[in-house]
C-alpha angles and dihedrals in degrees: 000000000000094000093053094046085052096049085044089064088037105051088038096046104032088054084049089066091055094047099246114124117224106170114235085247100065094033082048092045078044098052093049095053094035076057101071108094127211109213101180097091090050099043085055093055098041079048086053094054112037097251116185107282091231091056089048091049085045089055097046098046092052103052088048092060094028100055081046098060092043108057085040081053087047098053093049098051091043077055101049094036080053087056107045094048087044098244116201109232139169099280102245119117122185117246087255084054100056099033085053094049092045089053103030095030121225102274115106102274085053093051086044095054091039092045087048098049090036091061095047089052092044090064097036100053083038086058093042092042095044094049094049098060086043093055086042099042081045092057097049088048091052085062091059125076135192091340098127095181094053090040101050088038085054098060087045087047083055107053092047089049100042097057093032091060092042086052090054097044082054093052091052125021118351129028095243125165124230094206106061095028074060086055106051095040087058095044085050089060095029091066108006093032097032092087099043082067115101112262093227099047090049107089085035083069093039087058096039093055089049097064092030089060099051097044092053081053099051083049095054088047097058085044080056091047097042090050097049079054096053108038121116105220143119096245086197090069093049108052097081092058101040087052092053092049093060095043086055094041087057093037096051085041093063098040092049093047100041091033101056091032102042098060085038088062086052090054098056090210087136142001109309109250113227122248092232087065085044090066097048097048090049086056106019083073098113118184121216140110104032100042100054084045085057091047086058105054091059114106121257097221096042109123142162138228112253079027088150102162113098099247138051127274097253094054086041092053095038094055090049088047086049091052102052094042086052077051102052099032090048098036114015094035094056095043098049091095098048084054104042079049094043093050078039081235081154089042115121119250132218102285100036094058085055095050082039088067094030100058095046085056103049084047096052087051089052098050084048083058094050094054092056101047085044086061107043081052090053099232090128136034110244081242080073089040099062099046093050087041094054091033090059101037094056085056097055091044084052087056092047094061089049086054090057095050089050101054090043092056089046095043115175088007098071093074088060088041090049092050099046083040091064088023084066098041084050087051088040092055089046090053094049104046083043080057101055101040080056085051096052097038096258105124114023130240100267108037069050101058084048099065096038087061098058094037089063098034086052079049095051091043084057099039082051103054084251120125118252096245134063111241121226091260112046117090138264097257096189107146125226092256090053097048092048087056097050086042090058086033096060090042097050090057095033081126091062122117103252089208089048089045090053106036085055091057088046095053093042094057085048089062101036095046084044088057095039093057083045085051101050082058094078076069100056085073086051099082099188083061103026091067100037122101088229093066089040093058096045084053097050093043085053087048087055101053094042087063096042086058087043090052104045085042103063094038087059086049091050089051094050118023095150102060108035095040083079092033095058095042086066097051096050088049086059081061098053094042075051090063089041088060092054094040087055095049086047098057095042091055086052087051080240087134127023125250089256092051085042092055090043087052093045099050094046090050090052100049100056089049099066094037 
């Protein structure tokens, strides 16, 4: 909102230097749509080179809400620019519409209230829409398993219907975006819904949206080039204004970033963000896809009084919104990497620069461990032996001497770093082997969601330089938003078994803290970590907690034999279908069994497993 106002003042006053005359109005409907973001360029680069997941994060919210309002902004000043050049449509007003004009009347202070109320309803039963047929295709999804096609069509099904129905809802009762209504619906089954799809389909749809998303991309930007190809327009007089529409876009960019940031850092709300990362979100900010769909909704026909350029608005403001997506794809999109390289924004940090040498190590030792066992096996001479052996030793001997120069640059430091360093790869093995029991049925969705949870927010306390563990002292920092989730959680399975309940997240603990202890011994061939006090006290805090979910586990066991011996039984023969499902793809790899045997294995596997 703040950056299309700005661009508004920019674009009419600026042309005004010149002595061309853009009315406020068309500046004002140029400076809504030029606001929408597209953030996919940008995210591919920040992928490519490793950017900070929470600017990433910053980039890619933003761009979620802000495409949203203003397309919803967009909407209500095409509106209001249709009424006051008396526009002929097609006659059809929306109940809202009619109701509103028949309130507020039809004179400008009318349009303007009904303008006003119309864009906040137009977010908020976008929000409430869009949430409800996310609740309701997440819930369909829940009832599929395993079925990668269904599952990634429903979710394509989801975004067209979701819009098309919005859009619906707009033409007849309620202004509702559908765009935002779009938003929320994906953010609904991207977190709530996110879990009901299938483990083993979800990197399948990762995957899928990917590609789904760059090719709808590639696709906007031939529209863009077609259409510079086929407008009818004197680019020479348009260059002045198109000049001075990306000077204000960059201008009211920058305002709008630093402006708003820059006074939220003082407040300490929440983490500074750093001015580097100020710099690249002021011109990171590509244009594309949604704003050439918003030039395009504006009539053909539509004109002002005082309209003295000799061709129509639509043609005017598409060829401004051209010009400033030729700008940002040619000239922001190609020096995004020099700048991310020039603010080290794809430097590595601290502990990164730690696992950096100690994954190198723990892979050279590896390797070391390869050749010999290459050799006792006789698949190569001892001539072969001795130069692999040599080759790689002089590279582990060149990492440790990396290792020495680190730790002489870093000093006392390097103790804390060590230890978050094993302290993450502890947290990383419990992820993953909560990953897979939720993969194979053995723990449900919500005792699930409950230890994920703590498991990230144990990650972001150690990426942070804070200890693993809460003291007793520091407060409880669950947001509104988080607590609202545990609070429908809980009443959605208000029907569960609290033992059962219990006795899943205890024996999950059982098996995450158990692969976590199997996982430190990959250090204790690192000799720069095995020796050190640091790795002994992680392993004796995992130890710990090893025996406290040993210990509550087989209380509860002892309180309630009857019902959890059949319980458990059930949860270890998950295991064991588990093993089934590996010594089938195993013997399928090996051509033992034939595809159709290997399907038939495969389905009834499955479908004991989510019994």
């Amino acid at each position: 909102i703040v950056s299309a106002f700005l661009i508004a003042v920019f674009v009419h006053y600026g042309a005004l230097l010149f002595g061309y005359h853009i009315p406020f109005l068309v500046a004002l409907l140029f400076g809504t749509l030029i606001s929408a973001t597209d953030p996919v360029a940008v995210l591919a680069l920040f992928k490519e080179l490793g950017a900070p997941r929470r600017l990433t994060l910053i980039f890619e919210g933003e761009s979620l809400f802000n495409d949203g309002t203003a397309f919803a902004l967009f909407l209500v000043i095409l509106a209001y620019l249709e009424s006051v050049s008396g526009f002929a449509s097609d006659g059809h007003g929306n109940l809202y519409s009619i109701v509103a004009n028949h309130l507020f009347g039809t004179g400008t202070g009318g349009l303007i209230i009904t303008g006003i109320i119309s864009f906040l309803l137009m977010i908020l039963v976008g929000m409430l829409f869009g949430s409800f047929i996310g609740v309701v295709f997440s819930k369909i999804i829940e009832k599929i398993k395993n079925n990668e096609f269904l599952e990634i069509m429903l979710t394509l099904i989801l975004a067209h219907t979701t819009f098309i129905l919005a859009e619906v809802l707009n033409h007849f009762l309620l202004p509702v975006s559908g765009v935002i209504a779009t938003t929320l619906a994906a953010l609904v089954v991207g977190n709530y819904g996110r879990y009901k799809i299938s483990p083993k389909v979800e990197e399948t749809m990762e995957r899928f949206w990917g590609f789904f998303a760059f090719i709808s991309n590639s696709l906007v930007f031939l529209l863009v080039g077609i259409m510079i190809v086929s407008l009818g327009i004197d680019w020479k007089v348009m260059t002045v204004p198109v000049v001075i529409a990306i000077a204000a876009v960059i201008i009211a960019r920058a305002i709008s970033v630093y402006g708003i940031i820059v006074p939220l850092n003082w407040t300490k709300t929440e983490e500074d963000i750093p001015v580097s990362w100020l710099h690249m979100l002021s011109w990171g900010s590509l244009r594309g896809a949604l704003a050439i769909i918003m030039v395009l909704l504006i009539p053909e026909s539509l004109t002002l009084a005082g309209w003295d350029f000799p061709f129509s608005i639509r043609d005017f403001v598409l060829a401004l919104t051209v010009g400033c997506i030729v700008f940002t794809t040619f000239i922001k999109a190609t020096t995004i990497i020099p700048l991310m390289k020039h603010f080290n924004i794809d430097k590595l940090h601290e502990i990164e620069q730690v696992e950096h040498v100690e994954g190198k190590m723990i892979m050279f030792l590896e390797v070391l461990a390869k050749i010999g066992s290459l050799k006792e096996r006789g698949y190569i001479i001892h001539e072969e032996y001795m130069l692999l052996f040599e080759k790689y030793s002089r590279e582990l001997e060149g990492v440790r001497q990396e290792l020495d120069e680190l730790m002489q640059e870093k000093g006392e430091a390097i103790t804390g770093l060590i230890k978050r360093v094993i302290t993450l790869h502890a947290l990383g093995i419990e992820k993953f082997s909560l990953k897979k029991l939720y993969m194979y049925n053995e723990i449900s969705e919500r005792e699930f969601k409950i230890l994920l949870r703590k498991n990230e927010s144990q990650i972001r306390r150690v990426e942070t330089g804070l200890p693993q563990i809460k003291g007793a002292d520091e407060k409880d920092t669950v947001n509104i938003f988080e607590r609202l989730t545990e609070t429908v959680s809980a009443w959605l399975h208000r029907d569960v078994n609290p033992i059962l309940s219990r006795f899943i997240l205890v024996r999950s603990r059982l098996v995450m803290t158990d692969s976590a202890l199997k996982g430190l011994i990959v250090f204790e061939g690192v000799d720069f970590i095995a020796g050190r006090k640091e790795f002994r006290e992680i392993q004796e805090l995992y130890k710990s907690f090893h025996e406290s979910a040993q210990k509550e586990h087989s209380e509860l066991f002892a309180e309630n034999k009857d019902l959890l011996i059949e319980f458990d039984s059930e949860l270890a023969n998950k295991s064991l279908l588990k093993q089934q499902e590996i010594i089938v793809e195993d013997l399928f790899q090996k051509e033992i069994i034939s595809p159709k045997l290997y399907i038939r294995f495969k389905e009834e596997i499955e479908e004991k497993i989510y019994e």
